[in-house]
C-alpha positions as CSV (number, residue, x, y, z in Angstrom):
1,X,0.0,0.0,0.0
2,X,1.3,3.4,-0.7
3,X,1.5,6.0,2.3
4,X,-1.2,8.8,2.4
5,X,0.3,12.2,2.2
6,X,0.2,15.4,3.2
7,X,0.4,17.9,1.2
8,X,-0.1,22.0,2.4
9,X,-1.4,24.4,-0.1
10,X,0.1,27.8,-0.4
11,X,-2.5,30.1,-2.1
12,X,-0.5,33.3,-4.0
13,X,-1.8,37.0,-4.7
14,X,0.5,39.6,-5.7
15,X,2.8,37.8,-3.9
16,X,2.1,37.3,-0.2
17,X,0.7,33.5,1.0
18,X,-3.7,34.3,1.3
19,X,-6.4,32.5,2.3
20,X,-10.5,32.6,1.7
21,X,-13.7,30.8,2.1
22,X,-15.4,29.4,-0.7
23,X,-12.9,31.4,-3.1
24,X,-13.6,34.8,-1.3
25,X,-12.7,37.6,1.5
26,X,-9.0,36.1,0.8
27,X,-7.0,37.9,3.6
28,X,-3.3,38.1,3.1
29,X,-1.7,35.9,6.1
30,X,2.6,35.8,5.1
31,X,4.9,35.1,3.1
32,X,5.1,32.0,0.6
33,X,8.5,31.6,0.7
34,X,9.1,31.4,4.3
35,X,5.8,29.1,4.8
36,X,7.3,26.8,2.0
37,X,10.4,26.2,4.3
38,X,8.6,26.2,7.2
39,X,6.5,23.1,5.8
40,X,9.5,21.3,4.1
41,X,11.4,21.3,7.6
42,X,7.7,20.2,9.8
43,X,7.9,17.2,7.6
44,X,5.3,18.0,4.6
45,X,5.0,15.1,1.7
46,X,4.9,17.8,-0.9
47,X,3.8,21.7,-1.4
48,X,1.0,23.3,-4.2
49,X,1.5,26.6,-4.6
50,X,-1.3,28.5,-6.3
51,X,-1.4,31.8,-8.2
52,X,-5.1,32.2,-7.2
53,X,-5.3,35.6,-9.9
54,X,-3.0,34.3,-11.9
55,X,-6.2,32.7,-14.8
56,X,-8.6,35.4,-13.8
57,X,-6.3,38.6,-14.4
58,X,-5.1,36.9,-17.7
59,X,-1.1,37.1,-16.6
60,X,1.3,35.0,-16.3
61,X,2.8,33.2,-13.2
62,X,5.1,34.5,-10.8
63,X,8.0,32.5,-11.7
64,X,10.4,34.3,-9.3
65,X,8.4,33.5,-6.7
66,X,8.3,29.5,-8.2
67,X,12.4,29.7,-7.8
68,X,12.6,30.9,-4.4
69,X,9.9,28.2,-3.1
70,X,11.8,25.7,-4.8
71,X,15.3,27.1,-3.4
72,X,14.1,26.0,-0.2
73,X,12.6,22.9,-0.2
74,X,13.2,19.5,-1.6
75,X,10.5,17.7,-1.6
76,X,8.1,17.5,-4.6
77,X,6.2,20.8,-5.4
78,X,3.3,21.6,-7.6
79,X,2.6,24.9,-8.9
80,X,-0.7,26.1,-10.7
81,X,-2.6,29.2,-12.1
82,X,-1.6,30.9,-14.7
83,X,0.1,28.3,-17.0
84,X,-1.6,28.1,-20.4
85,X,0.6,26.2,-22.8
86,X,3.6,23.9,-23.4
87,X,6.0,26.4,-22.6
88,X,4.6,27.9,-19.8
89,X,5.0,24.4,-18.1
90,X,8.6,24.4,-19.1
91,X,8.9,27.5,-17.1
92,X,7.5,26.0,-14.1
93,X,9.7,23.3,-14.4
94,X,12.6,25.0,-15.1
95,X,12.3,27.3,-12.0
96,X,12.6,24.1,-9.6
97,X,8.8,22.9,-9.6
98,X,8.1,18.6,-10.3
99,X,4.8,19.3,-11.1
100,X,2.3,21.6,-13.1
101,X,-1.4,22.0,-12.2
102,X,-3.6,22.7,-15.5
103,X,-7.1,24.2,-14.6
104,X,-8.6,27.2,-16.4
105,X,-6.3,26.3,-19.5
106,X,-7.3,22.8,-19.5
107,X,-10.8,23.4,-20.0
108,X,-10.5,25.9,-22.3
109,X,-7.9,23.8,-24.4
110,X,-8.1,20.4,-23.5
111,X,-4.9,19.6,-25.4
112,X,-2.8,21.4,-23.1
113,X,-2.9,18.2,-20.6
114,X,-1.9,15.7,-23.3
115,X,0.9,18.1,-24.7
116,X,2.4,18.4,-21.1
117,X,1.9,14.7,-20.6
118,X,3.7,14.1,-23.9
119,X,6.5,16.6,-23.3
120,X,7.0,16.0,-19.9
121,X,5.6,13.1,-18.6
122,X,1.9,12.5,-16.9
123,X,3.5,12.1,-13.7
124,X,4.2,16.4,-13.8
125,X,0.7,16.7,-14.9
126,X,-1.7,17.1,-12.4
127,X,-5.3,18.2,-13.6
128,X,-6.8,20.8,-10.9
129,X,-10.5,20.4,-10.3
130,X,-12.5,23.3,-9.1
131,X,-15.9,21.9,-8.1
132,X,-19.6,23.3,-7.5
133,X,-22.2,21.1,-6.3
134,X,-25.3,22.1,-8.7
135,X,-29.2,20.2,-8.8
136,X,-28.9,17.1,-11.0
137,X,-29.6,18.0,-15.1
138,X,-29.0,16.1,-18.2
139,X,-25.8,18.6,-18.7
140,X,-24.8,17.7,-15.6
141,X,-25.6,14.5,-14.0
142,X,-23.3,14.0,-11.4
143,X,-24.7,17.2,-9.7
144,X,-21.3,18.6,-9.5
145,X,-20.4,21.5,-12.3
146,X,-16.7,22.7,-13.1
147,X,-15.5,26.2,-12.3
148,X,-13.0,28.2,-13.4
149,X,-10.9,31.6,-13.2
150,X,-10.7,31.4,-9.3
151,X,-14.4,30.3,-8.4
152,X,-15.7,32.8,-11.1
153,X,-17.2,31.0,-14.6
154,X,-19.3,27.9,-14.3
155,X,-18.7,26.3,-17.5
156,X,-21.4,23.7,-17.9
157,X,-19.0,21.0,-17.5
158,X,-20.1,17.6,-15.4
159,X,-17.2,17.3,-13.1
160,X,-17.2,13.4,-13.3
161,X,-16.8,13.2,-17.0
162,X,-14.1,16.0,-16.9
163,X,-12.5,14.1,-14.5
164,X,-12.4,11.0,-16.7
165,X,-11.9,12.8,-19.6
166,X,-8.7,14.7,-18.1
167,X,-7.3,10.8,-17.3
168,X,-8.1,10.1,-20.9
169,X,-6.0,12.7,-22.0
170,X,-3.0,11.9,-19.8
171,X,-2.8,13.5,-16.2
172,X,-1.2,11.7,-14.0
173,X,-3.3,12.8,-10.8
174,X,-6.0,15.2,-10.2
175,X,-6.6,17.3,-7.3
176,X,-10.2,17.9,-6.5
177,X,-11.2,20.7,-4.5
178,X,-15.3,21.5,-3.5
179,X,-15.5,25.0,-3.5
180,X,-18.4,24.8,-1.0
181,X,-16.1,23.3,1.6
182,X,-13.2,25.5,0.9
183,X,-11.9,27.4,3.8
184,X,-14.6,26.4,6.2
185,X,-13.2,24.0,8.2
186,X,-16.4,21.7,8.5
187,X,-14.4,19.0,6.5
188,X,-14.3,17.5,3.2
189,X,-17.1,16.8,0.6
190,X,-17.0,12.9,0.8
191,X,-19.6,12.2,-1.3
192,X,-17.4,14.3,-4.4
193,X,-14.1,12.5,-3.2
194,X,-15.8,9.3,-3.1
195,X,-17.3,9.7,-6.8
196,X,-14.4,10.8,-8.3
197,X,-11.6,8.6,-6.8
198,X,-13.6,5.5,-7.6
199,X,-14.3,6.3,-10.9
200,X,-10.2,7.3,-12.1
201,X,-7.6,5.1,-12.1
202,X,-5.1,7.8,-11.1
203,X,-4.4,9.1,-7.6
204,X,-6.7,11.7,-5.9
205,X,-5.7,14.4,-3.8
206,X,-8.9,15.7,-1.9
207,X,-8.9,19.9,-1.5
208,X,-11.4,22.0,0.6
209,X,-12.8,21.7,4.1
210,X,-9.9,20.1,6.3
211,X,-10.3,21.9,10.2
212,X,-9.7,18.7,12.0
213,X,-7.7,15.5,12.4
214,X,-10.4,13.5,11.8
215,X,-12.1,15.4,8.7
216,X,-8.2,13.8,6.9
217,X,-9.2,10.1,8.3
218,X,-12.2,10.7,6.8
219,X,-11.4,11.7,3.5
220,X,-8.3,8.9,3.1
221,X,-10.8,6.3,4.3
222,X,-14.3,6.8,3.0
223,X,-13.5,9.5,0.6
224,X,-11.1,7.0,-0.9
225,X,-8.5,10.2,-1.4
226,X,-4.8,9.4,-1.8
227,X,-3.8,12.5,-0.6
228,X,-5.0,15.6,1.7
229,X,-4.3,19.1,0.9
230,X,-4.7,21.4,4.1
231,X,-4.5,25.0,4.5
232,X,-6.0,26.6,7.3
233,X,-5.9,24.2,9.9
234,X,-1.9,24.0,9.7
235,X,-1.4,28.3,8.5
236,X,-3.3,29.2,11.8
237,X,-1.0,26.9,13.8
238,X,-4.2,24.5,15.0
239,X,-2.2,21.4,14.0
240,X,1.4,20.4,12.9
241,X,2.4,17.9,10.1
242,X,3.8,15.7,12.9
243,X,0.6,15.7,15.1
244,X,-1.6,14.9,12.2
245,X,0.6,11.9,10.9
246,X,0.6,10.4,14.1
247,X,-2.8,10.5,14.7
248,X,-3.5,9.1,11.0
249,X,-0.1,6.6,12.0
250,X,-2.6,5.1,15.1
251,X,-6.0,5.3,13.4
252,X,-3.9,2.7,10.9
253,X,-3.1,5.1,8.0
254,X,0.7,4.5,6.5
255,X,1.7,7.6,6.2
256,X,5.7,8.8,5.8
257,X,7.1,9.3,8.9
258,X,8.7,12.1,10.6
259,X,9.7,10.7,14.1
């Protein structure tokens, strides 16, 4: 069995590490850099770092800021918003990252995920899934829509068959985030991890809701997830990465160790 990880997100604007609810009142809370290191040295599995403006401002990722993370950490790092081609991934790559998130771009140009698998490898692609839930309809059965640009554009896309489709094309994981759970702390949306993660054949990391110890349990056991992304919980200082892998270490969960 592979070991569950970890994996803290670092949400980016104009610089300076921020964090919302449900994509909104974002409130600027450090500096990426320094939480980046701060994470590598608690014992993280791997970072995200997100341009959260990047898509819906139409410019291009802060790359300086992609080569300072990187110059401080060495353990795997994924870095999304903003990227909408081939050589935009290069970039990424260049400046230290192992893996590229495709979101807004990979809607709007579905190629763009089998042209960085292709180039690069589907292990560096990893498809980022923005998620609404929505009443049931014949466009979208699964009852859960895709949205892009930051929370802002439904796109009358059923988030099951994206996710599928996005395998089809060649990403190597997806990382699934309910943008009604984001930020509040009331856990993750099970029922979307469940549905997704069952129906792909590539790892899942679950995004949006984590406030306690046992909302990660939850999600790596009945939400089927392979992975965890946190924010708030660990940014406010709640939790550390050691105390949640030991707790998930004695509820059973292999998880890389850090004792």
């Amino acid at each position: 069995m592979l070991s569950k990880r970890i994996i803290p997100c670092l949400d980016v604007r104009d610089g300076k590490l921020t964090k919302g609810i449900k994509f909104k009142g974002n409130v600027d809370i450090g500096d990426p850099v320094d939480m980046a290191a701060f994470y590598y040295e608690e014992g993280a599995d791997e970072l995200v770092f997100y341009d959260i403006t990047a898509s819906s401002d139409r410019r291009d990722i802060m790359i300086e800021t992609v080569r300072k993370v990187a110059e401080k950490i060495f353990i795997p790092f994924s870095v999304g918003g903003g990227i909408r081609n081939v050589e935009d991934m290069r970039r990424v790559l260049l400046a230290g990252a192992e893996k590229i998130s495709v979101n807004s771009a990979a809607i709007r140009e579905p190629d763009i995920i089998s042209k960085g698998a292709e180039a690069f490898g589907s292990q560096c692609v990893v498809l980022g899934m923005d998620v609404k839930k929505v009443s049931p309809s014949e466009k979208i059965p699964s009852g859960y829509e895709m949205v892009i640009d930051g929370g802002r554009t439904f796109v009358g896309v059923d988030a099951l068959a994206w996710a599928k489709r996005g395998e089809s094309l060649g990403a190597g994981e997806i990382c699934l985030n309910s943008i009604d759970a984001d930020g509040t702390k009331e856990g993750y949306e099970l029922a979307l991890n469940k549905l997704i993660a069952s129906s792909v054949n590539i790892p899942v990391i679950a995004s949006g809701g984590a406030g306690t110890i046992e909302h990660l349990f939850e999600v790596l056991t009945e939400g089927y997830a392979d992975a965890a992304l946190i924010a708030s919980m660990t940014h406010y200082g709640t939790y550390t990465i050691q105390q949640i892998k030991s707790y998930l270490h004695d509820k059973g969960i292999k998880v890389r160790s850090t004792w």
